[in-house]
N, C-alpha and C positions, 0 to 999 in steps of 0.2 A: 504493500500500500504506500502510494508514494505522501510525503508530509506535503504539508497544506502551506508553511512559512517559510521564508527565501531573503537570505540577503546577500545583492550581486550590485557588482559594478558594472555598470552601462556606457557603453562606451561609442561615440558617434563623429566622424570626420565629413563633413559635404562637399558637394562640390564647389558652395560657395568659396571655401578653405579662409572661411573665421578664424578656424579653431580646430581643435582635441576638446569636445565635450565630455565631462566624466561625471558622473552621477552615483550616489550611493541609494540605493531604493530598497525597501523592503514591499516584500510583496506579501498576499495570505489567501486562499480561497475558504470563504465560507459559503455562499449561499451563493454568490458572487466574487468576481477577481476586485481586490483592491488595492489601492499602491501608494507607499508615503515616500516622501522624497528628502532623506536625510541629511541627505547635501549635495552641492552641485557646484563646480565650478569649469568654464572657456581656457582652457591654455593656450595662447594665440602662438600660430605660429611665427617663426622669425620669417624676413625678406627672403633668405635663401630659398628656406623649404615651403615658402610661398610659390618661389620662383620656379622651383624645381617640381614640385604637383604638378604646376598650369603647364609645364614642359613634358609634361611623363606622359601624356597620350600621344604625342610624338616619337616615343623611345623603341629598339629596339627589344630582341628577346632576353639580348645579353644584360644592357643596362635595363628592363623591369626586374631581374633579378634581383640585381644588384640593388637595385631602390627598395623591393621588396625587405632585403633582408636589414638594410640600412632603416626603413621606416620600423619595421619590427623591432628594430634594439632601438627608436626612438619611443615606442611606445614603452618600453619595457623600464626608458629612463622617469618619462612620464608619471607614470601608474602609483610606483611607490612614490614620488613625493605628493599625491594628493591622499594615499594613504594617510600617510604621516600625517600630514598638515589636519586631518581631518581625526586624527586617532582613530583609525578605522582598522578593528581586526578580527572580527565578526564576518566572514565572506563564504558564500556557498562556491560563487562561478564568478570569474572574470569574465560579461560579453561583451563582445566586443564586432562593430560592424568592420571594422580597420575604412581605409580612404578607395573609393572605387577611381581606377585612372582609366579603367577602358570598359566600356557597355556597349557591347553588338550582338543583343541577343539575335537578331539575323542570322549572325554568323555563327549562334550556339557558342559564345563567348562572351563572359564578364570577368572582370579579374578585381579584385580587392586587395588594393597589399597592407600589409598587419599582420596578416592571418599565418604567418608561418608558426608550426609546435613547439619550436624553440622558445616561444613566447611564455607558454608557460612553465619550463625549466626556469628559466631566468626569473619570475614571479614566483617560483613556489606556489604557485595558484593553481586550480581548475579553470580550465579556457572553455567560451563556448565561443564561437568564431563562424565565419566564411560562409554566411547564410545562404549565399544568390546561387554559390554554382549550383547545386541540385537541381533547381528550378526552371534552368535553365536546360540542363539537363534531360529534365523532364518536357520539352517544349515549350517553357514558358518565357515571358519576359523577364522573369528574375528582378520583380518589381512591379509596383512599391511592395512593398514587405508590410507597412507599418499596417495596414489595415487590421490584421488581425487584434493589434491594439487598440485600434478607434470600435471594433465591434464588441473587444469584453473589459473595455477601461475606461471609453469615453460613452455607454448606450446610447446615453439623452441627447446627444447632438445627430440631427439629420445628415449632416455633411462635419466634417474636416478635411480640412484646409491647409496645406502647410507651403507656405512660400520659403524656401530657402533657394538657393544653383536654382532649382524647378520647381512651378507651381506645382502639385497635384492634388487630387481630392478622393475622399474614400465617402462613401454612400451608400445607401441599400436600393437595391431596385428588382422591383418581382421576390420580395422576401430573400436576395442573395446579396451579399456584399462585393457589392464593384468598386475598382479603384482604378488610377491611370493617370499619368503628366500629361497637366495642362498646354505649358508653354513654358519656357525659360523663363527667370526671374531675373535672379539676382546676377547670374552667371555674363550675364548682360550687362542688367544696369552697374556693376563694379566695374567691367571692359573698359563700356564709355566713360567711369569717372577717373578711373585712372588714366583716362587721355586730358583729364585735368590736374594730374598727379595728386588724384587722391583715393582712399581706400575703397568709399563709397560715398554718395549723395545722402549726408545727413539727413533723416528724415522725408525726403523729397522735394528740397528747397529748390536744386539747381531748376529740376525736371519742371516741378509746377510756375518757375521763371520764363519759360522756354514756348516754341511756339510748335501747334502741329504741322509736321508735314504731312499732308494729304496722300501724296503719290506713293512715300514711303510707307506709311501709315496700311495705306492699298497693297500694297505688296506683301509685308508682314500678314495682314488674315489672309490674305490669299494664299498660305501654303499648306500643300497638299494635307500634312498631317495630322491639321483642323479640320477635316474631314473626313478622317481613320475614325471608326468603331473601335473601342475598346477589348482588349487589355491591346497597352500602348503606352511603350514607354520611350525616354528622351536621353539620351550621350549628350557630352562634351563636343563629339566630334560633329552629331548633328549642325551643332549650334554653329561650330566651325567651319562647318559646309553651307550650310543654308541660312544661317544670320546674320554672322557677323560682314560676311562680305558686304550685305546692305549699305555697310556705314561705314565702307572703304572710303567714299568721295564726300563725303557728307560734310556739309561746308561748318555746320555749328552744332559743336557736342551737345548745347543745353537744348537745342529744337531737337535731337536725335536722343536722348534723354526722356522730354516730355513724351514723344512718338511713340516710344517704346512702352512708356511708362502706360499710358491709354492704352495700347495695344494689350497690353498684358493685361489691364483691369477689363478689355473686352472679353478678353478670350477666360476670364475666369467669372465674368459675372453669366457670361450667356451656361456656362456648366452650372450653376446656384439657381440659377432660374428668379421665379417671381412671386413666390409664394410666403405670405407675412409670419405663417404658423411656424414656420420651418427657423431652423438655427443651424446656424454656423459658425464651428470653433475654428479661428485661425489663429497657426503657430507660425514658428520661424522667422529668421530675421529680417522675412518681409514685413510682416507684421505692425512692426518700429517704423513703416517707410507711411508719414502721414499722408501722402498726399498720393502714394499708390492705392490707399485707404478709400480713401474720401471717393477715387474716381473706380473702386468696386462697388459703393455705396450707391451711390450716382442711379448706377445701372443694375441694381434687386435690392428686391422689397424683402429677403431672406433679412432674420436678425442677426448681425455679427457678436459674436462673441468672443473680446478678447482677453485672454486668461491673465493673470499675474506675467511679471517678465520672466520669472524662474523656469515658467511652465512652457513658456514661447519658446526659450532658448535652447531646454533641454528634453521638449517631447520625442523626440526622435533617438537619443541616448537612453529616453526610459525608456520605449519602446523595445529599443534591442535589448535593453536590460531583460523586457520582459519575454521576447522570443528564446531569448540564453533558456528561462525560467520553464520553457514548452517545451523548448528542446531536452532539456533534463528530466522532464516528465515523459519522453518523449510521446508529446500529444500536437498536432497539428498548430504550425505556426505560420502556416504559408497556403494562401485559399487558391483554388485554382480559378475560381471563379475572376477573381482579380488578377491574377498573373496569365492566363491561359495555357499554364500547365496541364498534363493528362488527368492529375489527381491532387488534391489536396495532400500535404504530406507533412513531415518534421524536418524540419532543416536544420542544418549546422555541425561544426565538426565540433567533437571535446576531444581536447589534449589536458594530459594528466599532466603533474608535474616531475 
């Protein structure tokens, strides 16, 4: 009979590349899953290994190796000082998403690096890790994952929302739970601000400054992908094929800012729809972006719901927290319904110490 109480550390890298999100969560199943969030804190990364992510979907087989095992003794530097800091020594499982550099589930390949076993020798921990390949494996998009959270952690919201690198949304339809990336978010709007040498557009100042371009504007919803049926999911490399070239000629950052900015609030208010009864929780560090807000708002009458900042920063850390928690049950932590996998299944590797 497996126990009903859990405390793991949840561990989540995006593609926006904020951070090393790390989380201490206890979890309990009584009648219901529920989860308290013991501590939490962003380990931002330095310029290097800023520079070097946004560079690793470009890399060879040689050097993802090498980055792999290089990021895996980063996390492993990581881990124990938020232990520490946190006097934390009560741990079932280390989960751990590690940083995805390449997603083609097309090609029946996703790669995550973190995930190597070494990880937990170096910890003395139990690892649970490398959630996607299976899924992919199994026919699926290897994505979102988090769904299975939003169905037994968040019931009372019709929709979640998470804007980070990529919009996506998880929701129920026809009694099944569906998920799937919107449009690029963040992975963008940070592009274009760092063509003003900076991290990102504090709250949405520059963008809501800025004026639309129409024709650009036209071209962004015109792509095919807003078109695709679900499960459906988005890469890095997408963006870099189909996006960002847009904004090769573009004469003024803060008009190609606003454009984007609307575009994205299009393409996420028409998936929320119009309906006053209905809620939605949105997380991630889009979230903080007021004036990407405002112009979701604009456009549905759904109620937004935006959680404390703890909860924004680090739902996607609990969440892996709490798929580690399935997969040691080993009980379904990945829907096919939302991935378009052949089966619903349990995902993730454990490495012992």
């Amino acid at each position: 009979m497996s126990k009903n109480n859990y405390n793991v550390i949840g561990i989540m890298s995006g593609t926006s590349l904020d951070g090393i999100d790390l989380t201490y969560l206890n979890f309990t199943k009584n009648a219901k899953w529920n989860y308290e969030i013991l501590a939490a804190e962003t380990i931002p990364y330095t310029r290097e290994w800023e520079k070097t992510l946004a560079e690793a979907v470009f890399y060879n087989d040689l050097q993802l190796k090498e980055l792999n095992e290089n990021y895996t003794n980063l996390l492993a530097e990581v881990i124990p000082g938020f232990l520490k800091r946190h006097k934390i020594k009560e741990i079932d499982a280390v989960c751990s998403h590690g940083h995805t550099v390449k997603h083609e589930p097309e090609n029946s390949y996703t790669l995550q690096i973190g995930n190597l076993p070494q990880l937990a020798k170096k910890l003395g921990q139990k690892i649970v890790c490398d959630f996607r390949v299976q899924d992919v494996e199994l026919g699926g998009q290897g994505a979102p994952l988090v769904p299975i959270g939003d169905e037994l952690l968040f019931p009372e919201y019709d929709y979640c929302l998470n804007l980070g690198g990529f919009a996506n949304v998880s929701t129920r339809i026809n009694n099944l739970r569906v998920a799937y990336d919107i449009c690029p978010v963040n992975t963008v709007l940070n592009n274009l601000a760092s063509r003003l040498n900076l991290a990102f557009d504090r709250n949405g100042e520059i963008a809501a400054s800025g004026k639309i371009e129409p024709v650009l504007l036209e071209k962004l919803n015109s792509l095919d992908f807003y078109r695709q049926k679900p499960p459906k999911s988005l890469g890095i490399e997408w963006v870099n094929k189909h996006i960002l070239p847009f904004f090769e000629d573009t004469a003024s950052v803060t008009s190609a800012l606003k454009t984007y900015t609307v575009h994205a609030a299009e393409q996420i208010a028409r998936v929320l729809g119009k309906d006053p009864r209905q809620k939605v929780l949105v997380t991630g560090g889009g979230a903080f972006n007021t004036y990407l807000m405002e112009e979701i708002a604009k456009r549905t009458r759904v109620k937004v719901v935006i959680p404390s900042a703890e909860v924004i920063n680090i739902k996607e850390a609990l969440i892996f927290g709490f798929l580690g928690v399935l997969r040691l049950r080993n009980e379904i932590n990945v829907l096919s319904s939302v991935t378009g996998a052949s089966r619903d299944h349990s995902s993730g590797q454990i490495y012992l110490p």
